[in-house]
N, C-alpha and C positions, 0 to 999 in steps of 0.2 A: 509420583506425579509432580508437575509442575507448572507456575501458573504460565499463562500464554506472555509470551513475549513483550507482544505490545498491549502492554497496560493502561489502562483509558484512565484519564485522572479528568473530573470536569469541575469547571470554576464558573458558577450562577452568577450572576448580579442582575440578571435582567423580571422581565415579569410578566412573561407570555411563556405558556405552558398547553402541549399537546390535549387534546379531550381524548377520552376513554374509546370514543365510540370510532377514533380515528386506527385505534389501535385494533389486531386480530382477537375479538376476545369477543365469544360466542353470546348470543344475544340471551340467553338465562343468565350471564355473569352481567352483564349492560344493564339486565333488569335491577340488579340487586345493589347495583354500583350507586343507579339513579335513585334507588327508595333509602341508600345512605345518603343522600344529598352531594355527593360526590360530579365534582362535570369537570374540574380540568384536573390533570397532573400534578402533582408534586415536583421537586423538582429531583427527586430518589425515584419516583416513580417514570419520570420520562424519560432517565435514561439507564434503568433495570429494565423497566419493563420489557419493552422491543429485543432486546436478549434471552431475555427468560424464558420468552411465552412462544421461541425458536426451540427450546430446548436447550440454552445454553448453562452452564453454571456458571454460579455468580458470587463475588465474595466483595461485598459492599461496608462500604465504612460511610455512615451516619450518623449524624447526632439524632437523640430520642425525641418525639416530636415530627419526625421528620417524611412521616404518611411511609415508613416500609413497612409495617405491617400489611396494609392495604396491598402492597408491591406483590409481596410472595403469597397473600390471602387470596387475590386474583389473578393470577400463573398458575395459580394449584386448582383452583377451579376452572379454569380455562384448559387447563392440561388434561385434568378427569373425564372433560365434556369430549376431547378430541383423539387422546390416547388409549387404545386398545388398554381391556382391563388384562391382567391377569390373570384372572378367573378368579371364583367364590374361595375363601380360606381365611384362617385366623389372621392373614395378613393386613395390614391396615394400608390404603393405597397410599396415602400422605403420611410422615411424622413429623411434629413440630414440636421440636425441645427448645423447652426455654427456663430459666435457673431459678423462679417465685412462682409462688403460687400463684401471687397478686396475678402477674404476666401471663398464666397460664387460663386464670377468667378473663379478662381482657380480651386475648385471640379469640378466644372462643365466643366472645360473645359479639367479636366484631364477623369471626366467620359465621355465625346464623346471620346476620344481621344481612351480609354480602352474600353467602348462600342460597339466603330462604328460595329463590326459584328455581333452583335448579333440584333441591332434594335432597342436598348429601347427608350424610350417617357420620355424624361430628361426635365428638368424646372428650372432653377432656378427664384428666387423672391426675389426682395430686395427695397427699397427705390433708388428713382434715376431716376429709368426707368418708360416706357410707363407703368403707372397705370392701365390702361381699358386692353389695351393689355395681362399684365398678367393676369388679372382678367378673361378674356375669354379662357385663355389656360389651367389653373390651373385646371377647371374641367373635362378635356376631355380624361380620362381614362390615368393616368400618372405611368409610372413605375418608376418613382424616382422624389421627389423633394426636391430640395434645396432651406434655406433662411435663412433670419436673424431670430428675434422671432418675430419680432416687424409685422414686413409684411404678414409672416405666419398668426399670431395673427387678423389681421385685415381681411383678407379673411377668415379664418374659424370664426369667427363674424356673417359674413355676409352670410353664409352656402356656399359660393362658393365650399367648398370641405369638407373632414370631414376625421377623422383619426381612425371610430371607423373597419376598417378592415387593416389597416396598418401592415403589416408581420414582414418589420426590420424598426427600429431604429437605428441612429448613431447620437450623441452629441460630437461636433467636437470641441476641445479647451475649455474643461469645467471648466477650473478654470479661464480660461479668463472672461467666461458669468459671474461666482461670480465680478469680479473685474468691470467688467459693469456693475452692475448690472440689469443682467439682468433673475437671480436667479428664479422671479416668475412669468413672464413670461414662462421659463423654465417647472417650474411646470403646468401653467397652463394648456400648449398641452398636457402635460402628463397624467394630469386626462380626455384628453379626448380621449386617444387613446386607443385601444382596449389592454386588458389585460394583465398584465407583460408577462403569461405562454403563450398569445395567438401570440408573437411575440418574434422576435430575438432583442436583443438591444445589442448595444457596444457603449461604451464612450471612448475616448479618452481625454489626458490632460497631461500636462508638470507636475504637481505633483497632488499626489493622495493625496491631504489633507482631513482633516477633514470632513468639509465641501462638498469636493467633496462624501468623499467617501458615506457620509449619504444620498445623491441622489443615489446610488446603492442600500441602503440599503431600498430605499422606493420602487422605480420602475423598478429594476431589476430582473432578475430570477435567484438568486444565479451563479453570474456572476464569472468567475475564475478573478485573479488580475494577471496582469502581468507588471514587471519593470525591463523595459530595462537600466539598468545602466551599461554604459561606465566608463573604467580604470580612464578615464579624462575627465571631465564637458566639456570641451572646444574640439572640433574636430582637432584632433590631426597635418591635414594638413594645418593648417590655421597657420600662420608665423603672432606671436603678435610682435607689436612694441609699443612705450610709447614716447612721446615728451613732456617733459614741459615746456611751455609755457605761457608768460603773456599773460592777454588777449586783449591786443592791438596789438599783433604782429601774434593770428589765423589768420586770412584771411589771411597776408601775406607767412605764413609756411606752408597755406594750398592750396595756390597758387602754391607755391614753390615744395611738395608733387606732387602734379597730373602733374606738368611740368617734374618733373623726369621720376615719374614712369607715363609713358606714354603708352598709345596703350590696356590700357585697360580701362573695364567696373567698374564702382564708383559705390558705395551706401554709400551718405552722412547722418550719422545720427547729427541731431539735438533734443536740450530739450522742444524748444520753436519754435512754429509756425514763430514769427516774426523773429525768427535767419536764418529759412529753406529759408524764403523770401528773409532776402537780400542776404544771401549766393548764390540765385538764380539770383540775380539781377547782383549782381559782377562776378558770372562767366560768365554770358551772356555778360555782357559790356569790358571783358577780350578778349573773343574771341572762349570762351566754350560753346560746345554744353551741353544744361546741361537742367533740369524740376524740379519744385516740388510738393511735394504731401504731401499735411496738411489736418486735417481734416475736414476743413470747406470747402474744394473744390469742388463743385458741381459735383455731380456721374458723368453725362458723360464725363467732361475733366477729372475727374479724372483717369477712365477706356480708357480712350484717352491717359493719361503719361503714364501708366503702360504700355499698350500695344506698344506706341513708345520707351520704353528702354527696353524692350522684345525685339523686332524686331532689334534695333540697331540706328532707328531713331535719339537718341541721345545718350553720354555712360555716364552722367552721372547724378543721380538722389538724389535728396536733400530730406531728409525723418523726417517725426518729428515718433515719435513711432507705429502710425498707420502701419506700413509699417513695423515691427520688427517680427509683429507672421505669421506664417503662408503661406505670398506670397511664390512662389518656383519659383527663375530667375534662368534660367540656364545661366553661364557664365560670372557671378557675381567672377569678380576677387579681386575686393579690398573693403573694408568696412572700412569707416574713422568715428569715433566717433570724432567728429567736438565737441560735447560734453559731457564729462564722464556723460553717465545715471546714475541716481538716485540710483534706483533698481539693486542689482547686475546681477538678473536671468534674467533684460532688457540687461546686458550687452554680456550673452551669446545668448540669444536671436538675436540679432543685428548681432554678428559676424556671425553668424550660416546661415547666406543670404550665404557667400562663402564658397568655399568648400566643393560644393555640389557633391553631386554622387561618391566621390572616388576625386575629382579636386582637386588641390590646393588652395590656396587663400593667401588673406594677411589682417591682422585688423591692423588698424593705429589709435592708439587715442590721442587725445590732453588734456594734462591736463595742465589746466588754475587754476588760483586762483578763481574763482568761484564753480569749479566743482570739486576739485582734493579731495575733504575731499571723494567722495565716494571710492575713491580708496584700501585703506587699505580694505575695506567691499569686493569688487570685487574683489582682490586677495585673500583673505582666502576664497573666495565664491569659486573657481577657481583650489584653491589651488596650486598656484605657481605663483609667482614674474613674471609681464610682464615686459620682456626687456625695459629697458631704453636705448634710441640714445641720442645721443647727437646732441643739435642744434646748429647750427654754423651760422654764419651771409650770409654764401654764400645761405644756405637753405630757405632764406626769404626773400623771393618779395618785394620790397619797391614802384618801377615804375609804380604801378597797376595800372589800368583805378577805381576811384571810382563808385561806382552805382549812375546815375544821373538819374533825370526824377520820374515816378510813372508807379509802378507794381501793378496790380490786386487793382488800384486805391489809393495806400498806397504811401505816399513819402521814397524813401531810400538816404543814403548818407551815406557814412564813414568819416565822419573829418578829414584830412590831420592835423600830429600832426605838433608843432612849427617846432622842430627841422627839419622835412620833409621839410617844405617852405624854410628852412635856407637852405637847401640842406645837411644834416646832419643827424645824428642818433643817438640815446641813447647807451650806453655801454651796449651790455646785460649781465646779471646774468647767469652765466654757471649754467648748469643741472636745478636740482628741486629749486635751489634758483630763477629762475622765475615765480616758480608757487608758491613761498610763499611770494608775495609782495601784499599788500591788508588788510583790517579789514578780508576779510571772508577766511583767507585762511588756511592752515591746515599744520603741523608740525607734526615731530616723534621724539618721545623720549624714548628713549631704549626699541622700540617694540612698544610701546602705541602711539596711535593718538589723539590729541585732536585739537580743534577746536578753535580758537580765536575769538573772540566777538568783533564786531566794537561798535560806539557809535551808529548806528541804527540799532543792530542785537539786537531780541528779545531774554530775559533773559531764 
């Protein structure tokens, strides 16, 4: 297969967006639309939708954030209510893969939510949960199922269900699955669902690469392309900020941080599991209600944090990248890059938690002499200079309670430096001259970035 010719690319800037109710979408999906609080378009949505809900397939390139879930959530309802069933069998009339778990509660809880009047028979399936349980529900006439591939994979193995009558298809975060790989896997459900022309598919994904695209071009039915591209990568409501930073003095700036800006909801991004940890360890020993979520965390306490900084249980959540694609917290005010990601399109990713639905937000990142080299890459990715503040000695906690004892069975502790025991402090280095003290730290010279080498940095 291949894709249609004329390829639709659309370019937003304006801020008048279609209503739902203008659209062909049966009045059980209207109902469910409106009890999500949902009344105009998105701007993934206004121009998927009118294709989709024709029967077209569709291979959309979005940033996350961007209301497609909602897009192919109501096409698949809207298609259920109007499209001849197949008849009763372990076939499920919807599948919707997508590559975390996290993603896979999400849909699902966005599909009852959008659902509820109409009545469908929803599933999701993932690693984590009652095993047998899902095993027994997966075959019992399901009008949507969600899962990772892996779990899917293992039940249809087993004939618990089978996908050779399956109507729509949706592949949710498809360049994610590449970077998982989880690519063949991918393929495998696919040679065994029924027919490209015998069903509707739509893919979703942050870029339509290569790679992704050569999955349309096998299993698709000359699907339209559509790419949502914004004036500015970055959502325009979200207030960037820039601290540099040694890396002895984070925890205390980032103490200093959440005690200012107070009274609202965190999402702490970290690089490293073991940083997410004690970050979680010192705010708790501080006097902050605060969780983290790494990926080694066993699904139900994991589905346990999520669900308490959803609800407000706690406001603030310590995250290693797991926690970057896909989840949708409403009311997500601040997003602190504890550490400059790697990746640039991780960094938009990350901020893209706030400022959701039209809200404001705020991104705070610390650049450290460890981390600060990805920076130059993040602002041309960006394409515009994030504000630099300046750090001043009043903005950093020195008094903190350290993390003492064992978390999740791991010892933490933060060394109290010399000068601390003296009762005293280091001179600090104004602006970016603290984030260039180190072997690994990184410098600018007339434009260009390069990278200094310590004696144990590989050549």
């Amino acid at each position: 297969m291949k894709l249609r010719d004329n390829l639709l690319f659309l370019y937003y800037n304006g801020d008048d967006f279609m209503r739902f109710d203008e659209l062909n979408i049966p009045e059980a999906v209207l109902q469910g639309i409106a009890g999500a609080g949902f009344r105009e378009c998105t701007q993934v949505q206004e121009v998927a939708l009118p294709e989709a809900l024709r029967g077209r397939d569709i291979a959309v390139q979005a940033q996350t954030g961007t209301g497609k879930t909602a897009a192919f959530l109501i096409t698949i309802f809207a298609r259920l209510l109007t499209v001849p069933s197949p008849g009763r069998g372990p076939s499920p009339r919807a599948l919707i893969i997508a590559p975390t778990r996290e993603l896979v509660a999400q849909i699902d809880a966005e599909a009852k939510l959008l659902g509820r009047s109409a009545g469908f028979r929803i599933l999701p399936v993932f690693g984590g949960l009652d095993y047998e349980k899902q095993r027994q529900e997966i075959g019992k006439n399901l009008d949507v199922l969600i899962g990772t591939p892996g779990r899917l994979i293992d039940y249809l193995k087993q004939r618990v269900y089978s996908l050779t009558k399956t109507q729509f298809l949706v592949i949710d975060e498809a360049d994610r699955m590449f970077d998982m790989g989880f690519i063949s896997d991918i393929r495998f459900l696919l040679r065994r669902m029924s027919p490209y022309n015998k069903r509707q598919s739509m893919l979703f994904s942050a870029t339509l690469s290569h790679r992704v695209l050569e999955l349309c071009y096998e299993y698709m039915n000359m699907p339209e392309k559509f790419s949502i591209t914004p004036e500015q990568i970055t959502v325009e409501q979200i207030e960037q900020e820039l601290y540099h930073v040694g890396k002895d003095e984070k925890i205390g700036l980032l103490l200093g941080i959440l005690r200012h800006e107070s009274g609202g909801r965190y999402l702490i991004f970290c690089n490293m599991k073991s940083a997410a940890e004690r970050i979680e360890a010192v705010l708790l020993a501080n006097g902050f209600r605060a969780s983290a979520i790494t990926g080694d965390l066993p699904q139900k306490k994991r589905l346990k944090v999520l669900t308490g900084f959803k609800d407000g249980t706690f406001p603030i959540l310590v995250a290693t990248d797991v926690a970057s694609r896909g989840l949708h917290i409403e009311g997500v005010t601040h997003v602190i890059n504890y550490d400059l990601p790697q990746d640039p399109e991780d960094y938009v990713h990350r901020i893209g938690r706030t400022a959701r639905a039209g809200a404001f937000g705020k991104a705070i990142s610390l650049a450290c002499e460890e981390c600060v080299h990805s920076l130059p890459e993040i602002e041309d990715y960006i394409r515009q200079k994030i504000p630099t503040i300046q750090v001043t000695d009043e903005m950093v906690v020195t008094n903190y309670r350290r993390a003492s004892g064992r978390s999740r069975g791991k010892p933490f502790g933060f060394p109290r430096r010399e000068q601390e025991r003296q009762g005293g402090r280091k001179k600090r280095p104004s602006g970016a001259t603290a984030a260039k003290s180190g072997s690994a730290s990184s410098h600018r010279h007339h434009g260009k970035t390069e990278k200094r080498r310590g004696p144990s940095d590989p050549p």
